[in-house]
C-alpha positions as CSV (number, residue, x, y, z in Angstrom):
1,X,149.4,-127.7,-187.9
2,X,146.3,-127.0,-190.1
3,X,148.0,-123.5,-191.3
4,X,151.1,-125.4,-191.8
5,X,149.6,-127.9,-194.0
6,X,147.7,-125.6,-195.7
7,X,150.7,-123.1,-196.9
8,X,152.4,-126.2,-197.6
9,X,149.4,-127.7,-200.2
10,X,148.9,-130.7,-198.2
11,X,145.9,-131.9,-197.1
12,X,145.5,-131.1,-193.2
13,X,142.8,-133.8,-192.2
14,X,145.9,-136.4,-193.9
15,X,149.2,-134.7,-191.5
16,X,148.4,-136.5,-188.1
17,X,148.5,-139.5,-189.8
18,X,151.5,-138.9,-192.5
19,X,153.6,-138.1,-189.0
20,X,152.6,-141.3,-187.3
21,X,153.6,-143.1,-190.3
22,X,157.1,-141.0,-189.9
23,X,157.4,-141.9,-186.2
24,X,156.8,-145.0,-187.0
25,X,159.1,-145.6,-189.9
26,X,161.7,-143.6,-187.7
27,X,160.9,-145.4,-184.1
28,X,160.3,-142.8,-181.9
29,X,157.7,-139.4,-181.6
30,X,158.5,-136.2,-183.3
31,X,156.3,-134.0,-181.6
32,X,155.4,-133.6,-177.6
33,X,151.6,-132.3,-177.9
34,X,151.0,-128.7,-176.3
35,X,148.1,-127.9,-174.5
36,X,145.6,-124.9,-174.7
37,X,147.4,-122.0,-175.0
38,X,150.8,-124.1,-175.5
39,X,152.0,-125.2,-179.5
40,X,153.6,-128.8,-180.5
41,X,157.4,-128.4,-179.7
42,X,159.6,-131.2,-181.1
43,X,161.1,-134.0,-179.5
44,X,165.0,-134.6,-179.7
45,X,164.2,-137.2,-182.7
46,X,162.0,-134.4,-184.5
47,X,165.0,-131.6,-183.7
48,X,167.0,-133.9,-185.8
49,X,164.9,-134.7,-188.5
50,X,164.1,-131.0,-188.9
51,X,167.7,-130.4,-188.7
52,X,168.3,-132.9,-191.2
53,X,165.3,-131.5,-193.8
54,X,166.9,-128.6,-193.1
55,X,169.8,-129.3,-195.2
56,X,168.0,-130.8,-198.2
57,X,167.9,-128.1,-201.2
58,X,164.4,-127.0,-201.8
59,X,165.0,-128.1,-205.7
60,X,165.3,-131.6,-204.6
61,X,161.8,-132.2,-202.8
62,X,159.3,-133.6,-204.7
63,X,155.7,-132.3,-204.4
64,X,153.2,-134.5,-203.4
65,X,151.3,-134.0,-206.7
66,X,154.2,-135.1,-208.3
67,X,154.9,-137.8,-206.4
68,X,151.5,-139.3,-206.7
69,X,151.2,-137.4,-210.7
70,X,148.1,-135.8,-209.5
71,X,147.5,-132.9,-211.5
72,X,146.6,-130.0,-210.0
73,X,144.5,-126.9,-211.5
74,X,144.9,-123.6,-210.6
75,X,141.4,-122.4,-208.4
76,X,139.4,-120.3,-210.8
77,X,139.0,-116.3,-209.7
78,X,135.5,-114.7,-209.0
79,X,136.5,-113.6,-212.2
80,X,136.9,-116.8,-214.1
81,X,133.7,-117.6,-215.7
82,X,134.2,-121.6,-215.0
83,X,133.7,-120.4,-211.2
């Protein structure tokens, strides 16, 4: 989950809690926890609501930072003499 979050530009200490606020919002759990060696699988609720995000064209989701008009700067390169 912390990869996802992280390719995604979301915070990962923030996700647990932004998908109990969906299972919540949605009554039921999205994901069944795995265990050691064993990833999250979705529940029948979360197959649907990833089939259903599925659909949604990628130019319709708002960002996060939009959403909350963050603005976001670029990091600077080893490069970049503000580093």
């Amino acid at each position: 989950m912390t990869a996802f979050a992280r390719d995604a530009g979301l915070d990962p200490g923030t996700m647990p809690l932004e998908i109990r606020k969906l299972e919540q919002d949605l009554g039921g759990e999205l994901l069944v926890p795995g265990g050691v060696k064993r990833p999250l699988r979705l529940t029948r609720l979360g197959k649907k609501v990833a089939a259903a995000a599925a659909r949604v064209p990628a130019s319709s989701v708002i960002s996060p930072h939009r959403a909350t008009n963050k603005r976001v700067s670029p990091r600077p390169s080893c490069d970049d003499p503000r580093a």
